[in-house]
C-alpha positions as CSV (number, residue, x, y, z in Angstrom):
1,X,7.0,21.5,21.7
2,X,7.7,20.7,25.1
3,X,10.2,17.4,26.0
4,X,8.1,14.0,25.3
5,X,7.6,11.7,28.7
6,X,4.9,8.6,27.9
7,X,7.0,6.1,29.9
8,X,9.4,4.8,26.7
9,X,13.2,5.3,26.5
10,X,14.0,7.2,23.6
11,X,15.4,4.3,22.1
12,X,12.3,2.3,22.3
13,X,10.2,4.8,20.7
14,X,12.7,4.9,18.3
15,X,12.6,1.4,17.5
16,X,9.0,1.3,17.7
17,X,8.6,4.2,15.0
18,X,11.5,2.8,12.8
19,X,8.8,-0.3,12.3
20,X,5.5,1.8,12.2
21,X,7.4,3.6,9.2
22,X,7.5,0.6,7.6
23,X,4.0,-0.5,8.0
24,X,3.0,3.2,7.2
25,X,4.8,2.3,3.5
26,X,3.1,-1.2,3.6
27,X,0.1,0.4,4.0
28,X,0.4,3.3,1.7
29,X,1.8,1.3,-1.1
30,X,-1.5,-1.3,-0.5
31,X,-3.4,1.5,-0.5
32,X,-2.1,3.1,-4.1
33,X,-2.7,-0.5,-5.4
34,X,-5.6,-0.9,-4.6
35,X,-7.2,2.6,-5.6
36,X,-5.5,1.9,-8.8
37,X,-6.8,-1.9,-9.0
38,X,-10.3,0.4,-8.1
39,X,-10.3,2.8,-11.4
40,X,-8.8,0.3,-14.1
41,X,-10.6,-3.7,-13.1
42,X,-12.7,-5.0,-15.9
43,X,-15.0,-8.0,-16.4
44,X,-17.0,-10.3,-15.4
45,X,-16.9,-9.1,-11.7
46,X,-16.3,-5.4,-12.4
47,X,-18.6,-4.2,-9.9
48,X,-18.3,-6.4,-7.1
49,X,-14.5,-6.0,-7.5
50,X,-14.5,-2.4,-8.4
51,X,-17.1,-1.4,-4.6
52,X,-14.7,-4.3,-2.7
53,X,-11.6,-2.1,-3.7
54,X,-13.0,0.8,-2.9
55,X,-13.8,-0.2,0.7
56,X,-10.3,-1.3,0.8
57,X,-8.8,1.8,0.0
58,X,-11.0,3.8,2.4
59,X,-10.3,1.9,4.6
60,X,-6.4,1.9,4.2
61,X,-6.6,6.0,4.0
62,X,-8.0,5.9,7.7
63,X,-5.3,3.4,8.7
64,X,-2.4,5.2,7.0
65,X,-3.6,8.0,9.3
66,X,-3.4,6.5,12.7
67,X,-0.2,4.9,11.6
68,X,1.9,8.7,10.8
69,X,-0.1,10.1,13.5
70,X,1.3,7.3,16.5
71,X,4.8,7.8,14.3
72,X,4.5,11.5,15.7
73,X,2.5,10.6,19.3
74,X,6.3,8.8,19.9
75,X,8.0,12.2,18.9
76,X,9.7,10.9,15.3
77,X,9.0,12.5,12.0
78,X,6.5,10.2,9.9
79,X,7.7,9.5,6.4
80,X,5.5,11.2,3.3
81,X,6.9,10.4,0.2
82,X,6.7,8.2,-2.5
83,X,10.4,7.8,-2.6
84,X,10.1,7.3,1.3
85,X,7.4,4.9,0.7
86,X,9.5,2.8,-2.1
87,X,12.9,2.6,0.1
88,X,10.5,1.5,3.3
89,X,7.8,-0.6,2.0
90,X,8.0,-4.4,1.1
91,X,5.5,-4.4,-1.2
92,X,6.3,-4.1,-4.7
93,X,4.8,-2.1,-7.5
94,X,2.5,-3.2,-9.9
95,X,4.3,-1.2,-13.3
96,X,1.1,-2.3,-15.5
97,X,-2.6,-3.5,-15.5
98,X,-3.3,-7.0,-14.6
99,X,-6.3,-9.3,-15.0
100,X,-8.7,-8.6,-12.3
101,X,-7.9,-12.1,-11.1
102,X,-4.1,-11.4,-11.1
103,X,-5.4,-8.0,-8.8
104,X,-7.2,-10.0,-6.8
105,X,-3.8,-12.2,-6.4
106,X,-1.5,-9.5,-6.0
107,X,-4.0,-7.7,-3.6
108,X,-4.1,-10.9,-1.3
109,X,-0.4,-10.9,-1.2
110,X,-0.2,-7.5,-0.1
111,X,-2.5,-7.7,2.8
112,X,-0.6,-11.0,3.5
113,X,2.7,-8.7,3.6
114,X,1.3,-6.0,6.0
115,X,0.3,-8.6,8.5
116,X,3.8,-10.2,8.6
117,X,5.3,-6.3,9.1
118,X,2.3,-6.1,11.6
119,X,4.0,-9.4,13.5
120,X,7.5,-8.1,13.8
121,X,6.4,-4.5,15.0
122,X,3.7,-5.9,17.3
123,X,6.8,-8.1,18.9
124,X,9.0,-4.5,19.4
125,X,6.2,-2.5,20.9
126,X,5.2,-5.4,23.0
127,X,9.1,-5.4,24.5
128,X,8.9,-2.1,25.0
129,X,6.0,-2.2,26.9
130,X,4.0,-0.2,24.3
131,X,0.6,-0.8,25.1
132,X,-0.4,1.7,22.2
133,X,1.6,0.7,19.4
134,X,1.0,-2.6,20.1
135,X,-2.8,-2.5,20.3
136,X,-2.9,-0.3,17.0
137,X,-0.7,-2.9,15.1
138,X,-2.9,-5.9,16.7
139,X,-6.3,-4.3,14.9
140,X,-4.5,-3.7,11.7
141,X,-3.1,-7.1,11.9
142,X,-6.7,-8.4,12.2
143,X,-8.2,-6.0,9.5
144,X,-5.3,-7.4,7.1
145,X,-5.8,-10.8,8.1
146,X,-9.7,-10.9,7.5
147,X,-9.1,-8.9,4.1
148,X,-6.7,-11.1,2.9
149,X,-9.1,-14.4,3.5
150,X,-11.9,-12.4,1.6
151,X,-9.7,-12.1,-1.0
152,X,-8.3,-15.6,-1.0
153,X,-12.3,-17.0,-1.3
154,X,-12.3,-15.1,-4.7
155,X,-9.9,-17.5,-6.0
């Protein structure tokens, strides 16, 4: 490939990716949880909870993809493992099968967590003059932030 020049230092772009990296394990982790929550919720609101999750995690497959894929746009090798994942993310497994209102909980929290790692990578892109970082982190900010009430008003 042919020397990268968008208009960031090197050392912005680096910055920038070091903090897309950790919403790309945010996300991914969220994303695991939730397809798990998906397969094993039970009771009373086992279908509304089980479709809800599964828009989630759709939707979180799409987003982990435009997350490694700006990761690369700023020339910096996008992490891909789940022992990558664990050392970046901030989210914590889930090691057994909650109540699907202790999902619902723990799901809230999550989306919570992604939109404060959205906050401080939005503020590093934005210093760097980012325009594209900065938008991408902005619309999963939102998306978090609206999932997260939806979850909240099933409390």
């Amino acid at each position: 490939m042919s020397k990268i020049d968008i208009g960031i230092n090197q050392q912005d772009r680096t910055s920038i990716a070091e903090g897309l990296k950790r919403l790309l394990a945010d996300s991914y982790t969220l994303y695991l949880q939730t397809h798990n929550f998906h397969w094993n919720v039970t009771g009373p609101q086992f279908r509304e909870l089980h479709l809800m999750f599964e828009e989630h995690y759709t939707e979180l497959a799409t987003a982990v993809d435009e997350v490694a894929e700006r990761i690369r746009t700023l020339d910096v090798v996008a992490p891909g493992t789940y022992k990558a994942f664990a050392a970046l993310s901030s989210i914590k497994e889930v090691e057994d099968i909650p109540p699907a209102r202790e999902m619902v909980e723990i799901l809230t929290h999550g989306h919570e967590q992604v939109v404060k790692t959205c906050r401080e990578v939005l503020g590093v892109a934005q210093e760097a003059g980012d325009e594209s970082s900065a938008a991408l982190v902005s619309d999963r900010m939102r998306v978090h932030e609206k999932t997260a009430w939806m979850l909240r008003a099933l409390q």
